[in-house]
Structure formats: structure tokens, C-alpha cells
C-alpha positions in Angstrom: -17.1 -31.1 -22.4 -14.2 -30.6 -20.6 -13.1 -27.2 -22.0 -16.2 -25.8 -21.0 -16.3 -26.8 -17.6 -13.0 -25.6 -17.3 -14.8 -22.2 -18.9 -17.4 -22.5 -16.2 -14.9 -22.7 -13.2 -13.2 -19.6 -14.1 -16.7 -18.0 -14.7 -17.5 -18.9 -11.2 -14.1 -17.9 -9.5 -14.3 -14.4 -11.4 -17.6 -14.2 -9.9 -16.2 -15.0 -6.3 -13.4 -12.3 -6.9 -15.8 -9.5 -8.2 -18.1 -10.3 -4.5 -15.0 -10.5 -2.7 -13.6 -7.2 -4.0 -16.7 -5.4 -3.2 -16.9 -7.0 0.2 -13.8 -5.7 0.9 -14.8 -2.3 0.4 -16.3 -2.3 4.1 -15.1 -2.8 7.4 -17.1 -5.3 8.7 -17.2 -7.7 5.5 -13.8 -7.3 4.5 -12.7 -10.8 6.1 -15.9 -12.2 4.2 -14.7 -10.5 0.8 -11.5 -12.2 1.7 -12.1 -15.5 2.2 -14.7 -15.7 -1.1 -11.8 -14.3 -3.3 -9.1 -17.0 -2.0 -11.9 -19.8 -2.9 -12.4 -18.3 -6.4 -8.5 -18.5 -6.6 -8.2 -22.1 -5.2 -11.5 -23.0 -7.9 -9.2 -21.1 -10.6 -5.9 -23.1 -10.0 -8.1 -26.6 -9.7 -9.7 -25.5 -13.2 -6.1 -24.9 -14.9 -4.6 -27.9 -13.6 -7.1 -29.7 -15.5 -5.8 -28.4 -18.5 -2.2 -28.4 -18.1 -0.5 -31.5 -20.2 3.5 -30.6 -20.9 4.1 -29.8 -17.1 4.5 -33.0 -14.2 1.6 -33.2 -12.2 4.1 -33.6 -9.3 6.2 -30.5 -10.4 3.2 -28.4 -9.9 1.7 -29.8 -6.9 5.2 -29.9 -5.2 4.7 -25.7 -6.2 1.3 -25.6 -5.0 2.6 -27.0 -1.7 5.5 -24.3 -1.6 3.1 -21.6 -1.7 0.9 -22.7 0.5 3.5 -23.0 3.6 4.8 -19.6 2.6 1.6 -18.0 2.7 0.3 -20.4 5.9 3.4 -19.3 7.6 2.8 -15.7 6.5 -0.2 -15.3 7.7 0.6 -16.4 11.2 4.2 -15.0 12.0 4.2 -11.6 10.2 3.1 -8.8 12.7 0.3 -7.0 11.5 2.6 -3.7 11.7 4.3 -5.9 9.5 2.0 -5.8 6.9 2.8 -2.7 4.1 6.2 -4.7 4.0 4.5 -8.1 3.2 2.0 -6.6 0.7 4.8 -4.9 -0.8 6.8 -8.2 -1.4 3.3 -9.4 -2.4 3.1 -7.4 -5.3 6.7 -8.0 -6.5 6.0 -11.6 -6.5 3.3 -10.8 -8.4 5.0 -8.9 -10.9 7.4 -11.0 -10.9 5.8 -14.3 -12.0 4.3 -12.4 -14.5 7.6 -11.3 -16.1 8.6 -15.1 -15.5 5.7 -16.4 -17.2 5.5 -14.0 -19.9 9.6 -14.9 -20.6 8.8 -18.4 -21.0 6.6 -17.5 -23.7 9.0 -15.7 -25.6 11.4 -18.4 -24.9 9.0 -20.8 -26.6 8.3 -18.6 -29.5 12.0 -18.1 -30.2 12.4 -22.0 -30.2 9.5 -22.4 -32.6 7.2 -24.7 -30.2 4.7 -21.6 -29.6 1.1 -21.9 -31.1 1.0 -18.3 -31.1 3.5 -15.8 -32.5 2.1 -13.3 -33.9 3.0 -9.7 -33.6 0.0 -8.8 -31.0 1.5 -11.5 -28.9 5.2 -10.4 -28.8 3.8 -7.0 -28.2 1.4 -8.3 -24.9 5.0 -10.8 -23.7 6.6 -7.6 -24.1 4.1 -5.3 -22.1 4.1 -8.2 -19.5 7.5 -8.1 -18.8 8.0 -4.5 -18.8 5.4 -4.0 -16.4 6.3 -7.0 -14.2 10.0 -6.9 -13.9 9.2 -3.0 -13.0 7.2 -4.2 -10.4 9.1 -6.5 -9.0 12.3 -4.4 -8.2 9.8 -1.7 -7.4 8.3 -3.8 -4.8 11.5 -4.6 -2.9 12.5 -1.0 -2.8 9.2 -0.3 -1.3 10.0 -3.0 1.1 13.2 -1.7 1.6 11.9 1.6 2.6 9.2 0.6 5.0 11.0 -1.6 6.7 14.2 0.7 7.2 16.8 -1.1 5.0 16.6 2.0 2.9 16.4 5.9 4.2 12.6 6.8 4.0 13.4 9.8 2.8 13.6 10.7 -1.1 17.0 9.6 -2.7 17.3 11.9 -5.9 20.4 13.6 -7.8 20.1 16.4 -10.5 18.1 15.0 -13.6 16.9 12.2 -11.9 13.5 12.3 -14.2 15.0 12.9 -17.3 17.5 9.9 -16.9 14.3 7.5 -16.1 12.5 9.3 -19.5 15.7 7.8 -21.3 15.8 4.7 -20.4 11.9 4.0 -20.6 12.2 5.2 -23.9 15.9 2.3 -24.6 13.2 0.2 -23.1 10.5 0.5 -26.0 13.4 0.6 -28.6 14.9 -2.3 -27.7 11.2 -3.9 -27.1 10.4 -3.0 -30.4 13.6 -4.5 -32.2 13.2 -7.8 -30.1 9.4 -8.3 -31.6 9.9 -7.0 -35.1 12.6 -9.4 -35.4 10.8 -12.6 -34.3 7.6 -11.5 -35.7 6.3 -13.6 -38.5 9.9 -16.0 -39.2 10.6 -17.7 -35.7 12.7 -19.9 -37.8 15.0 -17.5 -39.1 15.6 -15.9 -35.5 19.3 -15.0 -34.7 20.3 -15.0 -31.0 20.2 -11.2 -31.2 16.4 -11.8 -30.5 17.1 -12.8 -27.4 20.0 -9.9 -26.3 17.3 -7.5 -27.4 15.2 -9.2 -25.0 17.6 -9.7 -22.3 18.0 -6.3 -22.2 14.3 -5.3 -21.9 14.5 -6.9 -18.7 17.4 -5.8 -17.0 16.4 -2.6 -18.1 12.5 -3.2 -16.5 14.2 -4.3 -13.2 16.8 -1.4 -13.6 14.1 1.1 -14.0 11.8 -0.5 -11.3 14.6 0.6 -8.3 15.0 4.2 -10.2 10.9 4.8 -9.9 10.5 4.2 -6.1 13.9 5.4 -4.8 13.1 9.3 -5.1 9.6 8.7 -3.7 9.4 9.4 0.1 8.1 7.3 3.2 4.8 9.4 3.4 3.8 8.4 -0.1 4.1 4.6 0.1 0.2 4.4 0.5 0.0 5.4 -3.3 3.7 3.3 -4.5 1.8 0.3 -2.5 -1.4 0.3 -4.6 -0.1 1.6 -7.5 2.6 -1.6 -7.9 -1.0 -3.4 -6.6 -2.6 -2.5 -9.7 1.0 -3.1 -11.8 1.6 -7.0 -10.9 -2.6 -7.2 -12.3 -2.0 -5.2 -15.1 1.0 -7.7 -15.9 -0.9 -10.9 -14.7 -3.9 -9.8 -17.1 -1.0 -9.4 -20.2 -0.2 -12.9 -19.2 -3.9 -14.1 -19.3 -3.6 -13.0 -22.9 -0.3 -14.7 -23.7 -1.7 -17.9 -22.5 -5.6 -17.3 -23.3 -6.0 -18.2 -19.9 -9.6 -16.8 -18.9 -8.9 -16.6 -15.0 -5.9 -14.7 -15.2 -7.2 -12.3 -17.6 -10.1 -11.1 -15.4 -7.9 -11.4 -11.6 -5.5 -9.4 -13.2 -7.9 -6.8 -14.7 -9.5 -6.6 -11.1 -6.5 -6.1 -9.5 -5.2 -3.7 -12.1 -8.5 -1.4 -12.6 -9.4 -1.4 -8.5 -5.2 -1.0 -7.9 -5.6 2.4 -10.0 -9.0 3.5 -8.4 -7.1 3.1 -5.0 -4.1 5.1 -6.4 -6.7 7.4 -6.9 -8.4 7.6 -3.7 -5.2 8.4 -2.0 -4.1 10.9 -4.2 -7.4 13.0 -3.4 -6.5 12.3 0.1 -3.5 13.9 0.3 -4.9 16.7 -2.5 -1.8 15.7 -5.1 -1.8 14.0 -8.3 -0.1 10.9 -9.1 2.8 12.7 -11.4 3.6 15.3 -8.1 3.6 11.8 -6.2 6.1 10.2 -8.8 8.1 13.0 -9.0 8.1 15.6 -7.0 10.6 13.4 -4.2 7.6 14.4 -1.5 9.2 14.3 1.8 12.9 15.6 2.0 13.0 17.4 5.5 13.2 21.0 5.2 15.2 22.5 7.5 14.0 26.3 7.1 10.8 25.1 7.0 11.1 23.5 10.9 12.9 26.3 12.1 10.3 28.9 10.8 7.6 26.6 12.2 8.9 25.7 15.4 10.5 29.4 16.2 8.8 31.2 18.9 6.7 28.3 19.6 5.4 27.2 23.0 4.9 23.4 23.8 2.9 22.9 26.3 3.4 18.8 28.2 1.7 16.9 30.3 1.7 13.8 31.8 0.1 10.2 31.3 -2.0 10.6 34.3 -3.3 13.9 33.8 -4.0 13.4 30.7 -6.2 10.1 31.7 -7.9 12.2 34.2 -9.0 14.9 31.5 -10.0 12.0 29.3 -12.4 10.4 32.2 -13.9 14.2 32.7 -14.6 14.2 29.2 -18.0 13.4 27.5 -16.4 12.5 24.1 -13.0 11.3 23.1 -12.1 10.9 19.5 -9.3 8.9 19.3 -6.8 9.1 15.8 -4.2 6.4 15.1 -1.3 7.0 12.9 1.7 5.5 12.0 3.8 5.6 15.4 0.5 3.5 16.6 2.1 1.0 14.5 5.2 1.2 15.3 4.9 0.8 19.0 2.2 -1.9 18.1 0.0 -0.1 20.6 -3.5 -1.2 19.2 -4.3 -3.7 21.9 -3.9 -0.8 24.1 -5.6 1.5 22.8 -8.6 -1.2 22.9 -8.3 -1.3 26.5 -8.3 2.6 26.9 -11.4 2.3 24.7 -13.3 0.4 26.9 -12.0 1.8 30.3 -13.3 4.9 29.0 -17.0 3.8 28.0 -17.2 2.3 31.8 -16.7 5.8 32.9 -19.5 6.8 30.2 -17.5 8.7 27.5 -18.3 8.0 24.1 -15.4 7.1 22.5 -15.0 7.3 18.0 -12.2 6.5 15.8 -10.9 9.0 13.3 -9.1 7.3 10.5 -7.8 9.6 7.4 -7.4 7.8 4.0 -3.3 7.9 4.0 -2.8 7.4 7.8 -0.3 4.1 8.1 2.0 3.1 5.5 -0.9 1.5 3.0 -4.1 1.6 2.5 -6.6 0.7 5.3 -3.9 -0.2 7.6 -4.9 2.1 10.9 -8.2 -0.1 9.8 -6.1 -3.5 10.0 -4.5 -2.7 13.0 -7.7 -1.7 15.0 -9.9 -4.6 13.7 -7.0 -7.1 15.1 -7.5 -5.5 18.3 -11.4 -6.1 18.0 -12.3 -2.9 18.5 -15.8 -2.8 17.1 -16.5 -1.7 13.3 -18.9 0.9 14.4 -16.8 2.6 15.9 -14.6 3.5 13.1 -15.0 6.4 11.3 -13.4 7.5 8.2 -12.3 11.5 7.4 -15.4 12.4 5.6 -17.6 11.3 8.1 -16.2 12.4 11.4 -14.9 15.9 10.8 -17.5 18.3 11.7 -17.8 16.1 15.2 -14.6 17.3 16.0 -15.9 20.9 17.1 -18.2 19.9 19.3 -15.6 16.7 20.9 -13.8 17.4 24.5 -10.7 15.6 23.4 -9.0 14.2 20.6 -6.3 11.9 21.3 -3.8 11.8 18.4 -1.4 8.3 18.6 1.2 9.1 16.4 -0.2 10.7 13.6 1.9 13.7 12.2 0.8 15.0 8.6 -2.2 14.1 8.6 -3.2 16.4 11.8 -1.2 19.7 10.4 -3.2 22.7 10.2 -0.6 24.0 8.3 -2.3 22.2 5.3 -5.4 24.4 5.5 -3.6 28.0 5.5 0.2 27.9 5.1 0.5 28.1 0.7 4.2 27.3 1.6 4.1 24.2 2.8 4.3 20.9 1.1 0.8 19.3 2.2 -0.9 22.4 1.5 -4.0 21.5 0.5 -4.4 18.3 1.8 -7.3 17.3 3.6 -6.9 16.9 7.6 -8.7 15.7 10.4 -10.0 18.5 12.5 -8.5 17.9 15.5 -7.4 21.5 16.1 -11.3 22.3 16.5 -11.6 19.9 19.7 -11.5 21.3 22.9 -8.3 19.9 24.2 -5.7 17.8 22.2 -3.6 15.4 23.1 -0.3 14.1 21.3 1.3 11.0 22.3 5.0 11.3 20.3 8.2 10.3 20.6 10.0 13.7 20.5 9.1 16.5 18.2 10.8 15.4 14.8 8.8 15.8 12.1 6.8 13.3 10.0 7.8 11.5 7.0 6.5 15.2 4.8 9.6 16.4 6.6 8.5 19.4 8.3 7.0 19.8 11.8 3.3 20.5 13.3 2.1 23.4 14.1 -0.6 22.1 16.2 2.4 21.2 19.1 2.1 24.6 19.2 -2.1 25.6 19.8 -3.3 26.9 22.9 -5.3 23.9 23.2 -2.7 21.1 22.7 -0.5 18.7 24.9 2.3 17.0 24.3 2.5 13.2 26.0 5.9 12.1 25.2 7.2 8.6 25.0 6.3 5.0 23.6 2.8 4.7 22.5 2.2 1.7 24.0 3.8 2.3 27.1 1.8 5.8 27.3 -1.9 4.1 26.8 -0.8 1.5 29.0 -0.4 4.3 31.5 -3.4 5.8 30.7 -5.6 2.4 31.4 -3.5 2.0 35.0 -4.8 5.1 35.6 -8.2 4.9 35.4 -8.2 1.6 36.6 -7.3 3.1 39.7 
């Protein structure tokens, strides 16, 4: 009786993760999808303490309480520019606990006390720490990189790829010797079984910081969810290990909807995922800049002009990127948005599927300043209103605004789909200086006829803009 209620909570919380999931595919029921999924975890983790005998009750309460305060304390201190690093971390906790989990397996196997130790389940520990202690010094790198401990751009040297080929292949080698030798006589195990194994995951970690170091700032969207779906790939090998229902199907989610979101940003940005991996995306060309910004004309004006042109206008298309985020201008850009609809322009977002440093995070940014779902479009949706828009207002976007990716077969985002805002009338571009992006070469829209360039702070700039028409 008791096994299959347990069986019944961990139908029920797979159910609340498969709703939450696909309520999180939408704006406006994303906080629902949200909340269902953390009650199908907390109905999952009641289920399993039910079944857990070796372990103090206090032992795991005392880590239930631990992770609770982290995550409370989370939730409410880290900035919501903040939040690419914290997911990053996220997943490497993920991964990590897996690899943790997984090791204590092995550990148990090699002692004799396992009920399992077959050769499937040496192979699924082995795939579970592979994958997890990868994803855990992947993770931090990611970290690293978003939050400016490490350079953003691609860190490479000659035969970077083949060096990683080598030692994912020592990796299965030495995998392979560490379960052939346990398989089928724990007992007569030497303590070589556990260098081979030691080695696996030194090499998994080792390997993890090789991966994401040659992969540039502009393609953490895609190292984000593709570590996403690694720590459930490894949390669903786990599931196995321990025949553990819950974990089997969370980590399956994760994995399969991390890879389907890998995906989606791929076609974003018109790459695959090896060019993504490999291709260290991002180093700034210098020739390239020069031959883009040679003979070029930038035309500037200022914060109050530019609010004046915006009042005049019918429509405004506003598109947030990155240096939105850094300036931690959404709140803003709220209050520009509803100066302007007093005035009666109608005012859209534009959001394109890599803009940010993860996935949907222009979306988390403008939803914390309660600007209203409606009123956010994604790329697929609003491009053809862009010809027939007065103004677009670009905060901080860079790549994802290049025309050069429609016509110029040279450059590195060639290819990759944009948001229109060359067709608008007028065009507005609040930046910093005239650097280029994190694809390393510059705009060519600074350059158009029908283009402005605002400098300065974001935030400070809007706030300008709302003075102004205030007045």
C-alpha cells in the first residue's frame, strides 16, 4: 500500500511538471507553469522521504531546510539582470548532485552493499557522472563569463577541438575499464576500480571548463539551455540508478525540452549547434570593424529630440537587448511606455529569440516591470509591422539589429534572422559608444540614413526621455 502511493505521488508531480512546462511556454502563464512545477517537486520530495530508511530523518530535513533559505534568499536578492548567472549556477548544481549521487552509488557497489550491480548500472553511474561533473564546471564557466570574472570573448589556442576529442575519448576508456572491472565480482574489486573512476571525474570536470571556454558571450543563450538539458539528462541517469520514478521523468523533461530550446536558439541565430560549440563565435575582428565602420556617417541626437520625435510619432516599436540589462533600465522603459500611449502612440515590443544572455530574458526583464503581456511581441510576429512603424527604439541591442546579416556573406551572423528595424522610418539607438557587440564586429545600421545614435546609460537616457515629455 505504501509503495504505490508513493507511485501515485510521483504520477501526480510528473503530471504537475508536464502542465507547468507547457505553461511556461507563454507569457502570461509562465508564473502559473511555475508555481504548479515547484508543487509537483515539493509532492515528489514528500513521496521519497517516505521511502528513505538508511538516511536520518534529521540529516535530510536539516538539507531540505538548507535549500530552502538558499533558494528563498535567491529569489529575493538576486537582480533580475542577475539571472543568466543564477540559472547558470542552477544547472551546475544540478549537474552536480547528479555526479554526487550517481558516485555514491558506485561507492556502494564497490563496497558490496548495492542491490544493483549489474553492468547496465555501472554503465547509467558512469553516463551520470560524465554528464554531470561536465555540467557542473561547465556551469561555473558560464557564470564566469556572464558575470565578467572571465573575458566574454572566446579563449581558444591551436587544436583546441582535437585536444577535447582526446580526452572525451580517455574519458570512455577509462569509463569502460572502471565498469568492466566491477561488473559481475564486486568482491574481488581492487582499489584500481576506484582510480579508474577517480579519473573519470576529474576528467568530466576537466573537460567541462575546456567545452565553454572557447564559446563566446553572444552564444550563452544556447551554452545556458544546453547545460539545462545536461544536469536532466544526468538527473534522469540517476532516476535509473536509484529506480526512483520522479527523477526519471523531471530529468527527462528537463533534458528533452533543454535540447528543444538549444534548438530554438540555434534557428534563431541560423547556426547549428556544432558551429556554436566550435566555431569560438565572437572574437572581434578587427578588419572586419574597420571595413564596416570606414567612410561611415553617424548621425546623433539628443534625449530630448529624440522624445519629441517619439511623441510625433503614431507608432513606436520599442527593442530591448542586452545593455537594457545591464543598465537595469526596464522600469524605465515602462514609464516611457506609458508616457507615450497618454500622448496616443501605440507602443509594441520586439523581442528576438537570442536577445539577453538566456533564453526569454528581455521577456523576464519586461514582465518585472509589468509592462503588459500583450504587448510583447516575438520576431516572427512583429517583423513585417516594422515598415509601416514611425520609430523603432533599439535599447541596447547590437547583433540582433545588423542588417549586415541579411546581405554581407562575409560576416559572422550572416544568415541570421533580424528584426527589421532598418525598415522603420526613423531609428533610434540608445548605446554606450560604438563598440561592437559580443559577435565582435560593428553595425552597420549606425550608419543608415534613417538612424540616430543616443549615447550614454540606458537608464539614464529613457529617464530623460520621460522628463521630457512630462514636460
Amino acid at each position: 500500500m505504501k509503495e504505490n502511493l508513493i507511485l501515485i505521488a510521483y504520477i501526480i508531480s510528473a503530471i504537475l511538471f508536464i502542465i507547468g512546462i507547457k505553461r511556461l511556454g507563454k507569457v502570461d502563464t509562465a508564473r502559473q507553469g511555475n508555481f504548479l512545477s515547484a508543487v509537483g517537486m515539493l509532492i515528489a520530495i514528500i513521496a521519497t522521504l517516505f521511502m528513505m530508511d538508511a538516511i536520518p530523518l534529521e540529516w535530510v530535513l536539516t538539507g531540505i531546510a538548507i535549500g530552502a533559505i538558499i533558494g528563498a534568499v535567491s529569489a529575493t536578492k538576486v537582480a533580475m539582470t542577475a539571472m543568466p548567472e543564477m540559472v547558470a549556477i542552477f544547472n551546475g548544481f544540478g549537474g552536480g548532485a547528479s555526479a554526487l549521487v550517481a558516485s555514491a552509488e558506485f561507492f556502494k557497489i564497490h563496497g558490496g552493499s548495492a542491490a544493483n550491480n549489474d553492468t547496465t548500472t555501472l554503465i547509467t553511474i558512469m553516463l551520470s557522472v560524465i554528464i554531470g561533473s561536465l555540467t557542473f564546471t561547465g556551469s561555473f564557466i558560464a557564470w564566469g563569463k556572464l558575470q565578467g570574472k572571465i573575458s566574454g570573448q572566446p579563449i581558444t589556442y591551436p587544436g583546441q577541438n582535437m585536444v577535447n576529442g582526446l580526452i572525451l575519448v580517455g574519458m570512455v576508456i577509462f569509463g569502460y575499464l572502471a565498469v568492466t572491472n566491477m561488473s559481475g565480482f564486486v568482491a574481488e574489486t581492487t582499489e584500481i576500480n576506484m582510480l579508474w573512476f577517480s579519473v573519470v571525474i576529474v576528467i568530466g570536470l576537466f573537460l567541462g571548463i575546456l567545452s565553454v571556454l572557447p564559446i563566446g558571450g553572444a552564444d550563452m543563450p544556447v551554452v545556458i539551455s544546453l547545460l539545462n538539458s545536461y544536469s536532466g539528462i544526468a538527473a534522469a541517469m540517476t532516476g535509473f540508478v536509484l529506480q526512483n520514478h520522479a527523477l526519471i521523468v523531471s530529468g527527462c523533461l528537463v533534458g528533452a525540452s533543454g535540447l528543444f530550446l538549444t534548438n530554438i536558439m540555434c534557428k534563431g541565430m541560423n547556426r547549428s549547434l556544432g558551429n556554436v560549440l566550435f566555431s569560438a563565435f565572437g572574437k572581434v575582428d578587427e578588419s572586419a570593424v574597420q571595413k564596416t565602420t570606414s567612410g561611415v556617417t553617424v548621425k546623433e541626437m539628443s534625449p530630448d529630440n529624440a522624445a519629441y520625435t517619439m511623441q510625433a510619432a503614431e507608432s513606436v516599436i520599442i527593442v530591448p537587448g542586452y545593455g537594457m540589462a545591464v543598465a537595469q533600465a526596464q522600469h524605465e522603459v515602462r514609464k516611457l511606455s506609458d508616457e507615450l500611449e497618454k500622448t496616443g502612440v501605440d507602443v509594441k515590443f520586439a523581442v528576438h529569440p537570442v536577445a539577453g544572455r538566456m533564453p526569454g530574458h528581455m521577456n523576464v526583464l519586461l514582465a518585472e516591470a509589468n509592462i503588459s503581456y500583450d504587448k510583447l511581441f516575438d520576431m516572427d510576429e512583429i517583423n513585417d509591422d516594422f515598415a509601416s512603424t514611425d520609430v523603432a527604439l533599439i535599447i541596447g541591442a547590437n547583433d540582433v539589429v545588423n542588417p549586415a546579416a541579411r546581405h554581407d556573406e562575409s560576416s559572422p551572423i550572416y544568415g541570421m534572422p533580424i528584426l527589421n528595424v532598418d525598415q522603420a522610418k526613423t531609428t533610434f539607438v540608445l548605446k554606450r559608444s560604438m563598440n561592437p557587440g559580443f559577435a565582435g564586429i560593428s553595425n552597420e545600421l549606425f550608419g543608415y540614413e534613417n538612424n540616430y545614435m543616443v549615447f550614454g546609460d540606458a537608464k539614464a537616457t529613457v529617464s530623460q526621455f520621460v522628463e521630457t515629455l512630462k514636460e
